[in-house]
N, C-alpha and C positions, 0 to 999 in steps of 0.2 A: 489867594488866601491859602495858607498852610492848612494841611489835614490835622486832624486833632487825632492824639494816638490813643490808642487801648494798650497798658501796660500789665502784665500779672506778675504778683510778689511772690518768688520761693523762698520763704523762710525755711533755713535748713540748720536741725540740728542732731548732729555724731549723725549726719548722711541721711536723716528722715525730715519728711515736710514736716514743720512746725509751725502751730499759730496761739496768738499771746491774744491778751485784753487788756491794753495800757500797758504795754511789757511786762507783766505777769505772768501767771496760771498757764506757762506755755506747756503743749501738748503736741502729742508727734501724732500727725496726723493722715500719712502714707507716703506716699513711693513720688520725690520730688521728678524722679526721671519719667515716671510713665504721664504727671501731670501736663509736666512738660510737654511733651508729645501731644497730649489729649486738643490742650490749649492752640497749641502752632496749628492741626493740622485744623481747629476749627475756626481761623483768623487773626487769632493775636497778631497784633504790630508787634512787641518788644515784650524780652523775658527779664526782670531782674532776678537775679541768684543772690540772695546773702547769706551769710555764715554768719549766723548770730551768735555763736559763743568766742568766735574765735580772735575777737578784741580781748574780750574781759577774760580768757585764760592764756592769753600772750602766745598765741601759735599761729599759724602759717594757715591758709585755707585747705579745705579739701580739694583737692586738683583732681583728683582720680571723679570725684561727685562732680565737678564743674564740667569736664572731660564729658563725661557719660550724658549730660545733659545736652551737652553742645552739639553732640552726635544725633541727637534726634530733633532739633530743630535749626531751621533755616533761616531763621530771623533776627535780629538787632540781639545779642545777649549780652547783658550789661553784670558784673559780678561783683561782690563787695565783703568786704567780713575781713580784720588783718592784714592790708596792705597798710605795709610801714617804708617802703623802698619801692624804685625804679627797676630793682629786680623782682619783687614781689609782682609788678605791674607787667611786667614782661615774661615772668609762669603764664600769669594769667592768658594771658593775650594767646600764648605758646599753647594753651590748655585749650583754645577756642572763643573766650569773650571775648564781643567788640569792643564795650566800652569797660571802663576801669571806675568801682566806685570807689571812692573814699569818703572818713567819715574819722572816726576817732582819731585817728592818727594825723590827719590834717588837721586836727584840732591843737591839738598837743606840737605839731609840729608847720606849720602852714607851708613852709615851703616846699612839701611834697609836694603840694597841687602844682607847681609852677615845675619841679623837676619829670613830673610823670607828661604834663602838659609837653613840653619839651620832647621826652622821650617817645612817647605814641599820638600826639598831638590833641590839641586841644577840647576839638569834636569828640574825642574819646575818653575825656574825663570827666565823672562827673561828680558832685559833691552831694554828698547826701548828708544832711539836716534832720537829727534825731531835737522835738521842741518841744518845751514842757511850758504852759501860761504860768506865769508867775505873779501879773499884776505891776504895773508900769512903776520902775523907782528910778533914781537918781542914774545907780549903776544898768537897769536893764530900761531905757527908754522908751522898746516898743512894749514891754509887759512879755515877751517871750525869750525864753533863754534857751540855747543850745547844752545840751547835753548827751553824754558820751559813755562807751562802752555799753552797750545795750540799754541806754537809759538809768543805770547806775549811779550815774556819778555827775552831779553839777556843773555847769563851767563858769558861773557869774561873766556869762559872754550875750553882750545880744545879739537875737536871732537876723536881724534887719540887717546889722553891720556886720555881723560874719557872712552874709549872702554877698554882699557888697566885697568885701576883701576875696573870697573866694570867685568871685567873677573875676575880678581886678587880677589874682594871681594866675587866671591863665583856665579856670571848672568851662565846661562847654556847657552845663547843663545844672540845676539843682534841681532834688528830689526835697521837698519840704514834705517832712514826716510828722506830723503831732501826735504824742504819746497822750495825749487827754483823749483825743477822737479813736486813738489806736484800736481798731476789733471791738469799739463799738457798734456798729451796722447803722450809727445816727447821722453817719452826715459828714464832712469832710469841715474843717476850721476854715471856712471860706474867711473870714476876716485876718487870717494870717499868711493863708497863699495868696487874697489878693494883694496884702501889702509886700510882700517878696515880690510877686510877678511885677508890679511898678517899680522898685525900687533897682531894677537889675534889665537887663537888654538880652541879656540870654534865657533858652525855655529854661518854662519850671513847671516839675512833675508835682502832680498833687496824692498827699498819700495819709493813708489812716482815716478812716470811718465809714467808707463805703458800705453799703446795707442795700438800696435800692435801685435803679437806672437812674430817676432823676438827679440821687444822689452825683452822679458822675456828671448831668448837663449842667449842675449847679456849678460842681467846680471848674470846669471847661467855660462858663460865660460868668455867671456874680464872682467865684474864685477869680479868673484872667487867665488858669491854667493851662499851661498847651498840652499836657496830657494828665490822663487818670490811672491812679496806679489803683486793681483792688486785689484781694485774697479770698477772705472771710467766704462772700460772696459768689466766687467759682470755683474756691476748695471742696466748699461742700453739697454742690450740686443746686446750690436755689436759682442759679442762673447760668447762663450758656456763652461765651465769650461772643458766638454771635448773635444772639438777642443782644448782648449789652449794644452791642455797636449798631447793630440796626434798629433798637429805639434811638440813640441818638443822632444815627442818619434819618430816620422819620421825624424828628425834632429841629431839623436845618441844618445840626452839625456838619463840614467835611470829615466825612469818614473815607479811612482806604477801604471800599467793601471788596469782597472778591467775586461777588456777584453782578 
């Protein structure tokens, strides 16, 4: 059996950590590089880095902030925010990220995921799932819709079958993100990462609501998730990257411990 990962989310924005509530009320909330650090040397698996503004104002990621983070940890760094090209994806990479996320832009355009796939291979792309509930109709059959540019802007897409085409084009990985659970500390959408993690063959990262430990074992067994992404949580010191992992190794989980 595969080990179940511990993920931490840098929400970064104009170069400082930032954290939202449902993609709202976002707040700069310190120094993404020194977090970074903090997190690695006390066990984090994997670091995601996003660039939240940098969809919805049509620019280019920070590379110099990607850079600087990458430099003080040794771990999986996966980066996202404004990749719209195979050149964008290969700054990145150039900058230090292992993996390449996308997210608006393979929305708007799908066949990025298949060209980026291509270009740094598949294992290194992953497809990140910004999901709003909407209540099941005609047009969205599972009741969840994907939406784009920082949760701005609608896509009348469902979330099931964009996971699905997104596998299909070539994503190594999905991060299913609910913007209803976002930076509430209640609890991960278990009933929407588990219908992704069945409906797809590749992992899926579970993300938005974390608040407690069990929150995490929930989504890791009832969710089907193979990793837990949290922020809220270890931004501001209620818990320690390695307590989180060692209640859910005292819980039966595979954990990498370093102990």
């Amino acid at each position: 059996m595969l080990s179940k990962r511990l993920i931490a989310c840098l929400d970064v924005r104009d170069g400082k950590l930032a954290k939202s509530v449902k993609f709202v009320d976002t707040k700069d909330i310190g120094d993404p590089v020194e977090k970074a650090r903090e997190y690695y040397l006390d066990g984090l698996d994997e670091l995601v880095f996003y660039d939240i503004t940098a969809s919805s104002d049509r620019r280019n990621i920070m590379l110099d902030v990607v850079e600087a983070v990458a430099s003080q940890v040794f771990i999986p760094l996966s980066v996202g925010g404004g990749i719209r090209s195979v050149a964008d994806a290969t700054d990145l990479r150039l900058a230090g990220a292992e993996k390449i996320n996308v997210n608006s832009a393979a929305v708007l355009r799908p066949s990025l995921i298949a060209e980026c796939a291509e270009a740094v291979g598949d294992q290194n792309v992953v497809l990140s799932m910004d999901i709003l509930h909407v209540g099941r109709s005609s047009e969205i059959p599972s009741g969840y819709e994907i939406v784009i540019n920082g949760g701005r802007k609608r896509m009348g897409l469902d979330a099931l079958a964009w996971a699905r085409s997104g596998e299909q084009l070539g994503a190594g990985e999905l991060v299913v993100n609910s913007i209803d659970a976002d930076g509430t500390k209640a609890g991960y959408e278990l009933e929407l990462t588990a219908a992704i993690a069945e409906a797809v063959r590749i992992p899926v990262i579970a993300s938005g609501g974390a608040g407690q430990p069990d929150h995490l074992y929930d989504a890791l067994t009832v969710g089907k998730a193979d990793a837990a992404l949290v922020a809220s949580m270890v931004h501001y010191g209620e818990y320690k990257v390695s307590e989180l992992k060692q209640h859910l190794h005292h819980r039966g989980l595979k954990m990498r411990m370093s102990w």
